[in-house]
C-alpha positions as CSV (number, residue, x, y, z in Angstrom):
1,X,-68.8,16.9,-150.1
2,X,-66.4,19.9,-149.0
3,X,-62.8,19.0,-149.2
4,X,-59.8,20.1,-147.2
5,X,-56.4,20.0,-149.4
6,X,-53.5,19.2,-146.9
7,X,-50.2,19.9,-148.1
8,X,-47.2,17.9,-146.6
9,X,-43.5,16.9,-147.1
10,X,-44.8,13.2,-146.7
11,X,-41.1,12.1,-146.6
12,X,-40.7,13.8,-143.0
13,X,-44.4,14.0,-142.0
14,X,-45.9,11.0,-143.2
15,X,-47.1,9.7,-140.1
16,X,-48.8,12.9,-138.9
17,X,-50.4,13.5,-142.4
18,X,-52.3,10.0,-142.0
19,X,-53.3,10.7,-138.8
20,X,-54.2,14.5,-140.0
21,X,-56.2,13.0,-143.1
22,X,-58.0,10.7,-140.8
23,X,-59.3,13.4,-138.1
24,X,-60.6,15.2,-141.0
25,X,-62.4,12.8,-142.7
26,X,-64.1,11.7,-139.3
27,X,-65.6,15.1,-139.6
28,X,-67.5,14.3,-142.4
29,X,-65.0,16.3,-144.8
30,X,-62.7,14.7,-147.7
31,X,-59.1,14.8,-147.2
32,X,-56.7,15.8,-150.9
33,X,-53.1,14.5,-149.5
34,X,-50.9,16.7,-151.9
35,X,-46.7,15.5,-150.9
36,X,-44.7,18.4,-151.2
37,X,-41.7,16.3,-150.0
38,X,-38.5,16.1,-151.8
39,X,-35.3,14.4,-150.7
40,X,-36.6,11.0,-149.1
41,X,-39.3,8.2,-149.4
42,X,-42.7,8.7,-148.7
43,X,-44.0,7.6,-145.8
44,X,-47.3,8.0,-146.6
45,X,-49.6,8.0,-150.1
46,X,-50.8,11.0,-151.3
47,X,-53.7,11.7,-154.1
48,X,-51.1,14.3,-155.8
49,X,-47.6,13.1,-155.9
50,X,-44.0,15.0,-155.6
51,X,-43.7,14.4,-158.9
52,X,-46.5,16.2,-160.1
53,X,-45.8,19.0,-157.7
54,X,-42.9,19.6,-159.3
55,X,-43.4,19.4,-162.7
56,X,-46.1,22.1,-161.8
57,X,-43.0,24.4,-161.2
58,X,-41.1,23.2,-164.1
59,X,-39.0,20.8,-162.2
60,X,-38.2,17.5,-162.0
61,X,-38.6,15.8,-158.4
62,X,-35.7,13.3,-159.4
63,X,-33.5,16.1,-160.2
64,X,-34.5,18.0,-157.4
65,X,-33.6,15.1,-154.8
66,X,-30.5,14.4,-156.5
67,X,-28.7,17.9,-156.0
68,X,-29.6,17.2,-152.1
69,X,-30.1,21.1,-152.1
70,X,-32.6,21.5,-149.6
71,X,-32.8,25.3,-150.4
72,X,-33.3,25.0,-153.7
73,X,-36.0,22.0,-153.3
74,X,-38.3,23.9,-151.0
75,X,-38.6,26.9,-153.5
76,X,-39.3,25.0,-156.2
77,X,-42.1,22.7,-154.4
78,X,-43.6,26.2,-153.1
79,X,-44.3,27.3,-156.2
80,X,-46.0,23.5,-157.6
81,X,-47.9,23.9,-154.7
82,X,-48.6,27.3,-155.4
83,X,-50.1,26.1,-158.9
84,X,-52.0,22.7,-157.8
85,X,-53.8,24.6,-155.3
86,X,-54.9,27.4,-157.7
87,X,-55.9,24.5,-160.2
88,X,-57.8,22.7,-157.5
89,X,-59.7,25.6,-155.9
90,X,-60.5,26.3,-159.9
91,X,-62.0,23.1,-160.3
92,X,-64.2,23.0,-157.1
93,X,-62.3,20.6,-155.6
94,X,-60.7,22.7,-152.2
95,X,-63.0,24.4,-149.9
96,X,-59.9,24.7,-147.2
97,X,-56.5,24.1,-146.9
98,X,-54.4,22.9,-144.3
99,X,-50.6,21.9,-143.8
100,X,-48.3,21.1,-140.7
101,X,-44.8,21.2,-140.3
102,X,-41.6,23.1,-139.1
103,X,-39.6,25.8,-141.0
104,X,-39.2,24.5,-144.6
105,X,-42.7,22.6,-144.9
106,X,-44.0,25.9,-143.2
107,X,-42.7,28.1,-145.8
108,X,-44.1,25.5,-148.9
109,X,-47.5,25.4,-147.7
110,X,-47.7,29.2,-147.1
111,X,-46.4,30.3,-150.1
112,X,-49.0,27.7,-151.6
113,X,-51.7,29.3,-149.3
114,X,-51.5,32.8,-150.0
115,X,-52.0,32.5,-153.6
116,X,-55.5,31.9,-152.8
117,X,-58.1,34.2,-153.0
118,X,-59.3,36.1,-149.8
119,X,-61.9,34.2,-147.9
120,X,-60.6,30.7,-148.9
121,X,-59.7,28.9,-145.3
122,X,-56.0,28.8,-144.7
123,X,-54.5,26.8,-141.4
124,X,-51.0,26.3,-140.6
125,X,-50.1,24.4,-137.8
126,X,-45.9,25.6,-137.0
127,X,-43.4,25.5,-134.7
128,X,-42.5,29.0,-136.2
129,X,-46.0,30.4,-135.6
130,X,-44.8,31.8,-132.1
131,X,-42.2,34.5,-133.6
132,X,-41.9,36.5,-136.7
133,X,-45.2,35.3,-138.8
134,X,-45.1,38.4,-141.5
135,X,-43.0,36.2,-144.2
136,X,-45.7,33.4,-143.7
137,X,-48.8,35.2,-143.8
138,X,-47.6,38.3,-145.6
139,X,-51.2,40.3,-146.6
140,X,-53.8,37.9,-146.8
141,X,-55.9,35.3,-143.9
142,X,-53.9,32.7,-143.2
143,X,-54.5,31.3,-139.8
144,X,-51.7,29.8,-137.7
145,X,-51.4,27.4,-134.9
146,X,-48.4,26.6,-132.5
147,X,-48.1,23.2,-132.6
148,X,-46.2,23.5,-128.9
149,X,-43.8,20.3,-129.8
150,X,-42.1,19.7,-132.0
151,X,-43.8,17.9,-135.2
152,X,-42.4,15.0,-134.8
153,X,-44.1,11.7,-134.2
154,X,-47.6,11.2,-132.4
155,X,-48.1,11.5,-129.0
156,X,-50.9,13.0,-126.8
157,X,-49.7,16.8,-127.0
158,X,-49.6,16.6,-131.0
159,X,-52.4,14.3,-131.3
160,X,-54.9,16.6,-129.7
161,X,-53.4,20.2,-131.3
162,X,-53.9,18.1,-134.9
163,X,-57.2,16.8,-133.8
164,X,-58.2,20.4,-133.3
165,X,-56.5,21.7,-136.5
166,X,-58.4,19.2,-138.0
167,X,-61.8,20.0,-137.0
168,X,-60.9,23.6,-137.2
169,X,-60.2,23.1,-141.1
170,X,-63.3,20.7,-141.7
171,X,-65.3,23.5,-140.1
172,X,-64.2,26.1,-142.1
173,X,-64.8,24.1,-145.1
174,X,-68.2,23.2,-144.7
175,X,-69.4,26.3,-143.7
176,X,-72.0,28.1,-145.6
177,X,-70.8,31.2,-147.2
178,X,-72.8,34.5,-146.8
179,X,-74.3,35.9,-149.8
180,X,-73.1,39.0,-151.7
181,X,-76.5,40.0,-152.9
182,X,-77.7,43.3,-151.7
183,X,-74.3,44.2,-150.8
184,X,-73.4,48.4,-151.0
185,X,-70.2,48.4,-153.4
186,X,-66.8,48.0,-151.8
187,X,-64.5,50.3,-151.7
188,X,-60.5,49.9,-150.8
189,X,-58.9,53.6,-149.3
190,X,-54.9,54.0,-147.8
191,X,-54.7,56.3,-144.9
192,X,-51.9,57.0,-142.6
193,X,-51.9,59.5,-139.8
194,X,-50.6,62.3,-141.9
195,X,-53.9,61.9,-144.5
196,X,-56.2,61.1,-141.8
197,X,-58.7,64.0,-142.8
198,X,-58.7,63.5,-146.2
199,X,-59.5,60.0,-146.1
200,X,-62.2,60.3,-143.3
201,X,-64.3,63.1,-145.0
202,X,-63.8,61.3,-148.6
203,X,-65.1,57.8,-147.0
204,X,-67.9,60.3,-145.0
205,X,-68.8,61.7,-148.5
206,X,-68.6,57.7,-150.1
207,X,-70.9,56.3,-147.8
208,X,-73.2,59.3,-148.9
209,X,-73.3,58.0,-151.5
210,X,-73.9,54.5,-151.0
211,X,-70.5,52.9,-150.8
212,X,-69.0,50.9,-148.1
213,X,-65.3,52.2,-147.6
214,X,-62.5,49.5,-146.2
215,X,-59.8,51.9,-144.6
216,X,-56.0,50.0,-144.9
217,X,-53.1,51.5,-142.8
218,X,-50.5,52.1,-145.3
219,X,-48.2,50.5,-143.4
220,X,-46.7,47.7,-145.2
221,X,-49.1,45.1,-144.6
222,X,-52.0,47.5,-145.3
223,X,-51.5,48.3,-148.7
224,X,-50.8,44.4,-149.3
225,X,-54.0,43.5,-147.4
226,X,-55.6,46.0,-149.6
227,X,-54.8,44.8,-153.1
228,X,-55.1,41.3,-152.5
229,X,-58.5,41.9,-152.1
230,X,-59.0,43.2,-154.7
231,X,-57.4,40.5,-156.9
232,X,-59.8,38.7,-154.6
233,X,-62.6,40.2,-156.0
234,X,-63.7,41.7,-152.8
235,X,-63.2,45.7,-153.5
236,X,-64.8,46.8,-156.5
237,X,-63.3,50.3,-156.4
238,X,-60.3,52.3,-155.0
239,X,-59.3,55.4,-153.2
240,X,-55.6,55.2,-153.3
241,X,-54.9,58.3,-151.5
242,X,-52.2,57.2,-149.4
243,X,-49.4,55.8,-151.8
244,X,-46.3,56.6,-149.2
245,X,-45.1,52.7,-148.9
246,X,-43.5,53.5,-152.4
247,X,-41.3,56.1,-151.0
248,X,-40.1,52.8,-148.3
249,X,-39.8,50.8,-150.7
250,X,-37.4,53.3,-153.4
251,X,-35.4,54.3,-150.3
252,X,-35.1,51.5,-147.8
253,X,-37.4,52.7,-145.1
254,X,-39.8,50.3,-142.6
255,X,-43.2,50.0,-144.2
256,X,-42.5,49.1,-147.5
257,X,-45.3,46.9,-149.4
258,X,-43.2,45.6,-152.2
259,X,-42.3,46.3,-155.7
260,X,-46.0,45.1,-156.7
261,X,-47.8,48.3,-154.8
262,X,-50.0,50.0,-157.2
263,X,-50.7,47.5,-159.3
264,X,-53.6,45.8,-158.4
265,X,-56.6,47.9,-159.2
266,X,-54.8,48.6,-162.3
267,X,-54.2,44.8,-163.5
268,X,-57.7,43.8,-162.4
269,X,-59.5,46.7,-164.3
270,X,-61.5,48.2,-161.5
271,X,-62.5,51.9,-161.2
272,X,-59.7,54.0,-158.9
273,X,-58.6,57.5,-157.9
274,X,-55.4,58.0,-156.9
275,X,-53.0,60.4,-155.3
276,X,-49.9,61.4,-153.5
277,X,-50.9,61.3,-149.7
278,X,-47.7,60.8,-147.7
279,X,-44.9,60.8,-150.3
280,X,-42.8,63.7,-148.3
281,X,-41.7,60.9,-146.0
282,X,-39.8,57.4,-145.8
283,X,-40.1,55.7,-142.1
284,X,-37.6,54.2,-139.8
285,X,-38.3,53.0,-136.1
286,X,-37.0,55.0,-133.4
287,X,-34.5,57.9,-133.8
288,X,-31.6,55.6,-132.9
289,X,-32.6,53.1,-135.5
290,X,-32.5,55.3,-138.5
291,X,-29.2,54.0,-140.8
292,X,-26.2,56.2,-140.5
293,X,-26.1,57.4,-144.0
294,X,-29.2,59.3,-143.6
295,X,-28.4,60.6,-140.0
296,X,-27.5,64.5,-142.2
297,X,-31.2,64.4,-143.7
298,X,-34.3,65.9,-142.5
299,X,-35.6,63.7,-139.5
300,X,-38.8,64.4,-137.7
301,X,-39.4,61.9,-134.2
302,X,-43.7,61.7,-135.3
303,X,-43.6,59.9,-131.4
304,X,-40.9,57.8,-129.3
305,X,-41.1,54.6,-131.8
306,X,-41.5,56.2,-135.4
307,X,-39.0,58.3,-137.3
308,X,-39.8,60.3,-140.6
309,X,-37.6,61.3,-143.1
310,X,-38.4,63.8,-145.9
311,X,-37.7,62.3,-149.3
312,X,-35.4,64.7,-151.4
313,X,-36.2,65.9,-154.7
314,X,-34.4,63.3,-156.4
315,X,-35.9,60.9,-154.8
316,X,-39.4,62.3,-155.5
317,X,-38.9,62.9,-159.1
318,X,-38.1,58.7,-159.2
319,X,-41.3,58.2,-157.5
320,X,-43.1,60.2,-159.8
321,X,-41.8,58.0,-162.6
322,X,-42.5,55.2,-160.9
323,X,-46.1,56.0,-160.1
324,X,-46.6,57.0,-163.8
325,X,-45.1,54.2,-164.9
326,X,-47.5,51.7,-162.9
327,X,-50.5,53.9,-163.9
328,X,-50.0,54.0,-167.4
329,X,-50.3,50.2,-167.6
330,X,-54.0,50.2,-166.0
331,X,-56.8,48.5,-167.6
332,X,-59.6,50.3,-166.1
333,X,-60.8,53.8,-165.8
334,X,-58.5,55.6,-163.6
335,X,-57.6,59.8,-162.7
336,X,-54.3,61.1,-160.9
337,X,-55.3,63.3,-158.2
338,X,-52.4,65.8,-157.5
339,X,-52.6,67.9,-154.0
340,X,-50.0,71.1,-155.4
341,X,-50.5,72.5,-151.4
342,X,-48.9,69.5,-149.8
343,X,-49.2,66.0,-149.8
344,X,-49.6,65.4,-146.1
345,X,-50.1,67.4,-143.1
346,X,-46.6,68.0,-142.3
347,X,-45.9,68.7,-146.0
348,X,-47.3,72.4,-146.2
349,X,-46.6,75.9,-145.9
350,X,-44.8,76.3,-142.5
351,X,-44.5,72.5,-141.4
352,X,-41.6,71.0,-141.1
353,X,-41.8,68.9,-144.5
354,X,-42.7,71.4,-146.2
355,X,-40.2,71.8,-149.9
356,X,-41.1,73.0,-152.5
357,X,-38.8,71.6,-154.9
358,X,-39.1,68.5,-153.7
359,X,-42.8,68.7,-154.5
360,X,-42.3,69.7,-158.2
361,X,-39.9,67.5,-158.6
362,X,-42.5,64.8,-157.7
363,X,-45.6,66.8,-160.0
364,X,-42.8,67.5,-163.1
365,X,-41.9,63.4,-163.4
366,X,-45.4,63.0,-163.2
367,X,-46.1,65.1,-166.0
368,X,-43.3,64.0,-167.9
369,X,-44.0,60.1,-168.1
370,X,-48.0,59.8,-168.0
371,X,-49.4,59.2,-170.8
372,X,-51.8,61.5,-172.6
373,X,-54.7,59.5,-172.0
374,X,-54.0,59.1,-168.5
375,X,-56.6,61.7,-166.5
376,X,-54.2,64.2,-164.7
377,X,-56.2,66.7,-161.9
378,X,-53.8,69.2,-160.4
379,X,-55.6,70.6,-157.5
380,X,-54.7,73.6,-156.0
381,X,-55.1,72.8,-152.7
382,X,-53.9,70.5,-150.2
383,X,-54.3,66.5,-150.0
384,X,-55.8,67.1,-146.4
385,X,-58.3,69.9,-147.7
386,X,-62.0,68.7,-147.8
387,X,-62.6,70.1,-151.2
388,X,-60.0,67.7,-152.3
389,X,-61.0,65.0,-150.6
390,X,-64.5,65.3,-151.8
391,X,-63.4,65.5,-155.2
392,X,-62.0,62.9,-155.5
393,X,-64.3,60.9,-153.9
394,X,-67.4,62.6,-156.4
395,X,-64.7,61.2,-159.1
396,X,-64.8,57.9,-157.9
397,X,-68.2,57.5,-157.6
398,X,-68.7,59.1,-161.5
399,X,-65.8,56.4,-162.4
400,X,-67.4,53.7,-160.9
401,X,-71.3,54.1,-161.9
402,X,-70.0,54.3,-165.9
403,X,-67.6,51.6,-165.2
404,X,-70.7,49.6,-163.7
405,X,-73.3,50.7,-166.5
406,X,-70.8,49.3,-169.4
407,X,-70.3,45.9,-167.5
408,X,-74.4,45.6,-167.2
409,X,-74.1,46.1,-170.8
410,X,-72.1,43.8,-171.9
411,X,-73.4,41.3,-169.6
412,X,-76.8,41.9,-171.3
C-alpha cells in the first residue's frame, strides 16, 4: 500500500493532523504521522515521535523545549525531518509527503521536503503560500496550497482545503510512475540571453546525436533546478555553458544560485563540459536599484527591469579560482571549455563588455589552480561561435559514450 508521510508540529496542529491523517487514509492510502513539534504537548499521536526527530539532528527534544527558543527549535527539527524522510523514502516506506501549517511548521516541512529526490510528491498546505515562496520551494517540485484561513481549528473552509490536500497527496502517491526504459539520455545545459546561440546550436547538434537536452535559465533558480536533478538522477550528462550565477553570487548581484553551484555533476560523477558563458556580468534589477557602491562601474540597462554590471579583473581572476577549485574536486570525466573571443555576446570585440584584461585575468586563474589532469580547451573563438558550441557538444557526447561503455562494464 502507498504511503503518504505527513509532517506536523502536533503540539499546535494536532487536531488538523488527525483529521488530515483520516482524509487520507479514506483514500485508500496509509498515513506516517511524523511530530515535528517542540515546545508543548502533543495533541495528537504520531508513528515517529519529537523525540526521534530530534535526535535525528543531534538534539535532544527536552533540551530543545526547555531553552523555549523557538528559533532555534524549528532549525533543529528541519533538519530531523530532513533525515527521517530521507530514511523513509530509503526504505520504501513514503511515496508522498504532505505537511500543513503556518510560518515555522512551513519552513520544517519544506526544508524536510526538498531533500527529496525530484519526482517524489511534495504538498504544502500554508498561509505563506500566497507571497514570497522561493525560500520554501527553493529549486525543486514542491507544490503549495493556500490554506485561505488561518490553520487553526476545523471548520468548513479548512475542512474542505485539507480534504482536497488530502486526496491531492493520496493521488500522487498511488500513481503509477512512467517507465525510463527506452528513454534518449538526458542532458542538463545553462543558457541566458547573452549565450543563447551557443546553447541552441550545441542542444541542435545534441539531439543529432540522440540526446534529449533540458535548457535551465541561469537565473538563480535555474542552475538550482538544474543540479538537483541531477543529484536526482534525472540528467545523466551536462552542458554547463552558462556558469554566470557565480559571478552573483562572489559579488552580491540578483540571480545568485548559492555557494553549492557547480558542484553537482561533479559530486555525482556524471560526464560534463563546462565553460565561461556569461561571467562579464553580475545582475541587479532596474537601473535605480543597483547598490550605490557600484553606481562608478560599468552599467549596461539590457531592458527597463535588468541591469548588468561588468565584473572587473579582480573579480574575474576570483571566479577563475573558484571555478578551478570546484572542478578539480570532480569525480567523473570532465573538460574546461574556454571561449578566448568573449564569453558572451556583449563581451567581444567592440561590445560594450568587452575587456580584455578582465578576460585573462579570468583564463590566467584558471590556468593557475586546475590541476594537470583537469582537461583545459582554450578555444580561439567566441562562446557564441557555432564551432564552439559544436565542440563542445561533439565533447560531450565522446565523454559520455566512454563514461557509459565503462559503467556497462562494470555492471557486467
Amino acid at each position: 500500500m502507498a504511503t503518504v508521510v505527513l509532517l506536523g508540529t502536533l503540539d499546535t496542529k494536532g487536531e488538523e493532523y488527525d483529521f488530515l491523517r483520516r482524509r487520507v487514509r479514506k483514500e485508500g492510502v496509509d498515513a506516517l504521522l511524523v511530530d515535528t513539534g517542540v515546545l508543548g504537548v502533543p495533541l495528537a499521536e504520531p508513528d515517529i515521535s519529537r523525540k526521534e526527530v530530534a535526535e535525528a539532528a543531534g538534539a535532544d527534544a527536552q533540551e530543545l523545549a526547555k531553552s523555549r527558543d523557538r528559533g532555534a527549535a524549528v532549525e533543529a527539527m528541519a533538519r530531523g525531518a530532513a533525515e527521517i524522510v530521507k530514511e523513509l523514502h530509503a526504505q520504501g516506506r513514503l511515496d508522498a509527503v504532505l505537511a500543513l501549517g503556518g510560518s515555522g511548521g512551513t519552513a520544517i516541512a519544506t526544508h524536510a521536503m526538498r531533500e527529496l529526490p525530484v519526482g517524489v510528491p511534495k504538498l504544502m498546505v500554508s498561509t505563506m503560500a500566497s507571497g514570497d515562496t522561493r525560500p520554501y520551494v527553493g529549486a525543486v517540485d514542491v507544490t503549495l496550497m493556500y490554506s485561505v484561513v488561518d490553520i487553526a481549528g476545523l471548520n468548513p473552509i479548512s475542512e474542505r482545503i485539507l480534504g482536497n490536500a488530502a486526496a491531492a497527496a493520496a493521488g500522487m502517491a498511488k500513481v503509477e510512475r512512467p517507465q525510463a526504459e527506452g528513454e534518449k539520455p538526458l542532458v542538463g545545459a545553462t543558457m541566458f540571453g547573452v549565450t543563447t546561440p551557443s546553447v541552441t546550436e550545441a542542444r541542435k547538434r545534441l539531439e543529432e546525436l540522440g540526446y534529449e537536452v533540458l535548457v535551465f535559465h541561469a537565473t538563480g533558480t535555474g542552475g538550482q533546478a538544474m543540479e538537483a536533478l541531477i543529484r536526482s538522477g534525472f540528467i545523466t550528462a551536462s552542458l554547463d555553458v552558462t556558469t554566470t550565477e557565480l559571478a552573483d553570487e562572489l559579488v552580491g548581484g540578483v540571480l545568485s544560485a548559492g555557494r553549492e553551484r557547480l558542484e553537482a555533476a561533479g559530486e555525482m560523477g556524471i560526464p560534463q563540459v563546462v565553460s565561461l558563458g556569461a561571467l562579464d556580468m553580475v545582475n541587479f534589477g532596474p537601473f535605480e536599484t543597483v547598490p550605490p557602491q557600484f553606481r562608478d562601474r560599468v552599467l549596461y540597462k539590457h531592458n527597463p527591469t535588468v541591469t548588468l554590471m561588468r565584473t572587473t579583473p579582480q573579480e574575474c581572476a576570483e571566479l577563475g579560482r573558484v571555478i578551478a577549485e570546484k572542478l578539480n574536486q570532480a569525480q567523473g570525466p570532465l573538460t574546461l571549455f574556454v571561449p578566448l573571443k568573449g564569453v558572451s555576446l556583449i563581451a567581444t570585440k567592440g561590445q560594450v563588455f568587452h575587456d580584455p584584461a578582465a578576460d585573462e585575468a579570468l583564463f590566467g586563474a584558471l590556468r593557475d589552480h586546475l590541476d594537470p589532469d583537469v582537461d583545459l580547451q582554450e578555444l580561439d573563438l567566441d562562446v557564441n561561435d557555432p564551432e564552439f558550441a559544436r565542440t563542445m557538444a561533439d565533447r560531450l557526447d565522446a565523454l559520455y559514450r566512454s563514461w557509459s561503455s565503462a559503467r556497462r562494464e562494470v555492471r557486467a
